[in-house]
C-alpha positions, 0 to 999 in steps of 0.5 A: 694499461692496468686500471688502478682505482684509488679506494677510500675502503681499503685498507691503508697503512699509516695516515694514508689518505687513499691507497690502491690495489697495489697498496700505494698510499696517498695523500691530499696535498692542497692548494696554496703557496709554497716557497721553492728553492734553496735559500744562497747559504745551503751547503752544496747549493747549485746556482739554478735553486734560486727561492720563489714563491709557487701557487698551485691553484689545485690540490692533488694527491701524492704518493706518500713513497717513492715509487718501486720498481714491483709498482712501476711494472705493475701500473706501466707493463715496463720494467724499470731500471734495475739495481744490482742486487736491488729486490722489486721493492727499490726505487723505481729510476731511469724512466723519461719525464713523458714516461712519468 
C-alpha cells in the first residue's frame, strides 16, 4: 500500500485543515453530538431515517470532497468503478464497505 502522510506545510486549497500529497483536503470534525436522520415531513423520506441523537466521543478528519477515482487508485493500487465517459477526477463508487 501507498504511504500518505497528512502534512500541516503543504500547500492546501481553500480552508483546508490538512491536505496530502495527492492533494486531498481535510477537515477537524469534533467530538460532540449531532442529530441524525430525516425528521417524518421530508419529501422523499424512507421509513428507516428516524431522527436520534449521536455522540462521537472523538474528533476526527474528513475529506473535505468526494473521493476520486485518480485518489481511490492512488492510495488503494485498485481501480474504482468507472463511469462512462467520466475522467479520473469523478467520484469514486462501487467499492465494498471492508474495501473503505
Amino acid at each position: 500500500r501507498l504511504s500518505v502522510a497528512l502534512s500541516a506545510d503543504a500547500q492546501c486549497e481553500g480552508d483546508a485543515d490538512f491536505c496530502n500529497s495527492l492533494g486531498m483536503t481535510f477537515m477537524y470534525i469534533p467530538h460532540g453530538t449531532f442529530t441524525m436522520g430525516s425528521p417524518v415531513t421530508e419529501i422523499g423520506r424512507f421509513s428507516k431515517e428516524n431522527q436520534h441523537q449521536v455522540t462521537l466521543t472523538k474528533g476526527f478528519y474528513m475529506q473535505t470532497t468526494e473521493v476520486t477515482q485518480e485518489q481511490w487508485e492512488a492510495v488503494t493500487g485498485k481501480h474504482a468503478y468507472n463511469f462512462i465517459g467520466c475522467e479520473d477526477n469523478c467520484p469514486a463508487a462501487n467499492m465494498s464497505w471492508d474495501d473503505v
